[in-house]
N, C-alpha and C positions, 0 to 999 in steps of 0.2 A: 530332325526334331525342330518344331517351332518353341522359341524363348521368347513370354513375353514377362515385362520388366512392370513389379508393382512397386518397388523402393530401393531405395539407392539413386547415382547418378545417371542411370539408363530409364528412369520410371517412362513409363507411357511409351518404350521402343520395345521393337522385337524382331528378334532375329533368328534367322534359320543354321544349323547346323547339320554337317554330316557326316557322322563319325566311323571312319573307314577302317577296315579290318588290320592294314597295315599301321596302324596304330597313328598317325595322320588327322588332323579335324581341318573342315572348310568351313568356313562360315560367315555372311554378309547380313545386314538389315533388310526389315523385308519393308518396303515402303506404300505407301499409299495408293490402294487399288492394284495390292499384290493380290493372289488365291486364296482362295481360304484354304484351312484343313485338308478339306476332302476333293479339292480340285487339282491335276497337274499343272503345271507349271510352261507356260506358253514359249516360245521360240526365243524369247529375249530374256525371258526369266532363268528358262534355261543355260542359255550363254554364258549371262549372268553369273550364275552360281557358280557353274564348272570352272572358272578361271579361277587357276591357281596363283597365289601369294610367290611372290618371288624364292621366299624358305619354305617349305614344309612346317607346317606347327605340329608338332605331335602331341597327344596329351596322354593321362594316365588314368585307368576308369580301376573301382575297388567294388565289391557288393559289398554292403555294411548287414544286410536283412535282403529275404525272397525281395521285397519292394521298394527297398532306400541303396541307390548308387550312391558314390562319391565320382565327381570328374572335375580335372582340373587339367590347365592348360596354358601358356606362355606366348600373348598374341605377338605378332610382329611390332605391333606399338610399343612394347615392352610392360604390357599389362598383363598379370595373372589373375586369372579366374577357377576361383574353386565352387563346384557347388553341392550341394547333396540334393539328388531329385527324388521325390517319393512319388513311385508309381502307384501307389495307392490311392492317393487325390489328386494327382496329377503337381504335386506346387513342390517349388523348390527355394533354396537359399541358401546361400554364399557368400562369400567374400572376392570383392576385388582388389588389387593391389599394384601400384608400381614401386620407384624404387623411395619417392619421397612420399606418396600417397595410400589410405585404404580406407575401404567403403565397404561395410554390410550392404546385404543386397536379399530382395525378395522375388518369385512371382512363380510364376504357371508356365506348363509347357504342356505342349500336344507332341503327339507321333506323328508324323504327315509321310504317307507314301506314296 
């Protein structure tokens, strides 16, 4: 899944996620003159992404409705991220949190396969 960010302290980034059946998420920024949507992802993007985090992050996903998820998730920086995605319009929003700080957060996301 592409995440991109319209408010909060991430506005104007976006990053990819991939949320793996053993309960597991990877996820890196997608930078400047990455793929779009409906393109694969090149030999370096590739690399890229496959590398794994020193911990495993694992997260926890709930269906709230047929088209509003909940996911949330504990990065290695020690930031949690919750959000609720509505597949219905595609836009989501959350909250993020460390142990001194938290930040409401907005924006959109794609399915990219």
């Amino acid at each position: 899944m592409r995440w991109s960010w319209t408010e909060g302290p991430t506005t104007g980034k976006t990053y990819e996620h991939a949320f793996r059946e053993d309960g597991t998420v990877d996820f890196h920024e997608v930078t400047a003159g990455a793929v779009s949507a409906r393109q694969k992802p090149n030999a370096q993007q590739e690399s890229a992404f496959a590398s794994k985090p020193k911990k495993p992050i694992e997260y926890g996903a709930f269906r709230v409705t047929d088209s509003v998820f909940i996911v949330s998730y504990l990065s290695n920086e020690g930031y949690t991220l919750t959000v609720a995605l509505n597949f219905a319009d595609r836009s989501m929003a959350g909250f993020v949190s460390g142990a001194k700080e938290w930040y409401p957060l907005k924006g959109t996301f794609a399915v990219v396969e």
